[in-house]
C-alpha positions, 0 to 999 in steps of 0.5 A: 166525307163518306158516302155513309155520313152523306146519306146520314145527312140527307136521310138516304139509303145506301146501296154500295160501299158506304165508306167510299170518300167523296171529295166534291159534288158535280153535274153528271157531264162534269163529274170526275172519279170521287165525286157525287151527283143526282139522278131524279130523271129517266130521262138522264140514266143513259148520261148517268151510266156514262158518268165519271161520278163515284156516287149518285144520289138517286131514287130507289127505281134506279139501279146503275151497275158499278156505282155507289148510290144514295136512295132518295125520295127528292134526289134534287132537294137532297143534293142541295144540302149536299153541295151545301155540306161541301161548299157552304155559304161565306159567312158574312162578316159584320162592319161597315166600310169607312168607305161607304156613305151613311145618314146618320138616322139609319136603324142596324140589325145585329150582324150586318155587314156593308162593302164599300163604296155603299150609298145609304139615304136618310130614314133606312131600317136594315134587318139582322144578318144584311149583306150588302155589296160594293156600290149599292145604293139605298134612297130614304125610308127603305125598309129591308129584313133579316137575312137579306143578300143585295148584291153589288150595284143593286138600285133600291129607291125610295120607300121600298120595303123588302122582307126576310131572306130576300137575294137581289142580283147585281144591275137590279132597280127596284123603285122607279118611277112606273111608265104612266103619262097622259097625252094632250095636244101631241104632248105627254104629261108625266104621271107623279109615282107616288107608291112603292115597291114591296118584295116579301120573304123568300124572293129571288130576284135576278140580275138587271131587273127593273120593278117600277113602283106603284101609281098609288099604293103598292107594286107587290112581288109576294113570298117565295116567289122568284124572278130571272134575269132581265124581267121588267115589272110594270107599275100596280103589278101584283104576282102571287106566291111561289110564281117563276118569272123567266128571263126577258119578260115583261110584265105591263102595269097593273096585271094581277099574276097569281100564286104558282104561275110560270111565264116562261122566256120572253112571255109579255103581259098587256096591262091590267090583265089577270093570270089566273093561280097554276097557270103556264104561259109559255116561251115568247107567248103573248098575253092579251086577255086573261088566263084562268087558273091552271091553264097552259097557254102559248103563242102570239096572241096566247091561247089554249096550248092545244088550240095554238099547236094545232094552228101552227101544225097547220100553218106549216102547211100553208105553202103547200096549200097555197100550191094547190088553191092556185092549182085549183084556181088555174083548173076553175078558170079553164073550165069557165072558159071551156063554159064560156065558149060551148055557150057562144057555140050554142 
């Protein structure tokens, strides 16, 4: 494809040779001659200027000798639709396996296609365009939308309803029962889960996630929104639209996250918190109280991101000061005694 029609295709404007042939897209370390990239970052120009790549779709601010460019205003969304232009989604192709287990009363969309060696229960409904991979399992009364992907070995339990344009990973439960007993006597009485889980349009969940349905009611994970790998949903949690969950976080019963939060790696949520919309917790915060909205929060337990930078500053100074508290100590107890013995010589 020509660099020309690329530009057509994104709505860009090219600075160089807009004949040259691209044949694939690449990463700036990884590209080879003939291939296009992105530069969004000034942070990235010196690593753009080494790359091997023919064209870099980038914005009008840059200026990089001896290559072909794209200007761009999102240079990143762009190259989205140009990895898509050269390696498009497979298109599914619609049938089930003689392989896979069906209840009879389940409910088809137009165009769906199930892998063998797929388990689907009694009372499921599945949207148009459904993709579902080699061993997933679907319990009764699940309800899934148009344009979903479950990849292999996804786990979706009972009364889940899942909406449009909805990817689930492999390894992913989603429907189990919430961690919730009550103690007696030095014995604990297990809490029946009588809720579901409910994922809305446009989520992405990640590989070996876990969401536990709901006490009562609903667990919720609203539109847009998208979890990373090896997170766990506590049961009665709600996180709002447009919100990313990184990898290993954990997230307590009951918690209300709000729209466009980001919990950053290995971020844990005590139970019925609030996280406030637009708030950032970062790596391995742990959050103990609740966050307003638009904060940025860090550290164990999670406070204000300046406050908690600031302790660590000074903890780092601690063995320092520890030194000189003991050298003062030493010089105090000098002096008392000096004190003492003028005192006796008096």
């Amino acid at each position: 494809m020509k660099v020309k029609d690329i530009a057509e295709v994104i709505g860009g404007v090219v600075k160089g040779d807009g004949n040259l042939v691209i044949n694939d897209v690449s990463g700036l370390d990884t590209a080879e001659e003939g291939d296009i990239s992105f530069l969004s970052s000034q942070k990235f120009l010196d690593l753009a200027r080494s790359s091997k790549a023919s064209c870099l779709i980038t914005k009008s601010s840059f200026s990089i000798e001896g290559k072909t460019l794209i200007y761009s205003e999102y240079p990143h969304i762009d190259f989205i639709k140009v990895i898509n232009l050269f390696h498009p989604p497979e298109k599914i192709k619609p049938g089930i396996s003689e392989f896979a287990v069906v209840s009879d009363d389940v409910t088809f969309g137009n165009n769906v296609s199930i892998a063998p060696f797929v388990v689907i229960e009694r009372g499921v409904v599945i949207g148009n365009n459904v993709r579902i991979g080699p061993f997933t399992f679907l319990g009764r009364n699940v309800r899934l939308g148009n344009d979903v992907e479950l990849k292999a070995q996804v786990t979706i339990l009972d009364r889940t309803i899942i909406g449009d344009r909805v990817i689930v990973h492999s390894g992913t439960v989603i429907g189990s029962d919430g961690y919730a007993y009550v103690t007696k006597d030095k014995k604990h009485h297990k809490i029946p889960q009588i809720g579901n889980v409910v994922i809305e349009d446009d989520c992405e969940i990640g590989a070996n996630v876990t969401i536990d349905r709901a006490s009562f009611g609903a667990t919720r994970i609203k539109r847009g929104t998208k979890l990373d790998n090896l997170v766990q949903v506590g049961h009665n949690v709600t996180i709002g639209e447009d919100s990313l969950i990184v990898a290993q976080v954990g997230i307590a019963g009951s918690c209300q996250i709000g729209n466009n939060v980001i919990l950053a790696g290995q971020v844990g949520v005590a139970d019925h918190l609030k996280v406030g919309d637009g708030a950032i917790v970062a790596a391995q915060g742990g959050v103990t109280k609740d966050i307003p909205p638009d904060a940025i929060y860090s550290g164990y337990p999670a406070r204000d991101h300046n406050c908690a930078r600031r302790i660590y500053a000074a903890s780092a100074k601690l063995p320092e000061l520890l030194k000189r508290v003991k050298k003062i100590e030493k010089a105090l107890d000098a002096i008392e005694k000096q004190v003492g013995q003028n005192k006796k010589d008096s």
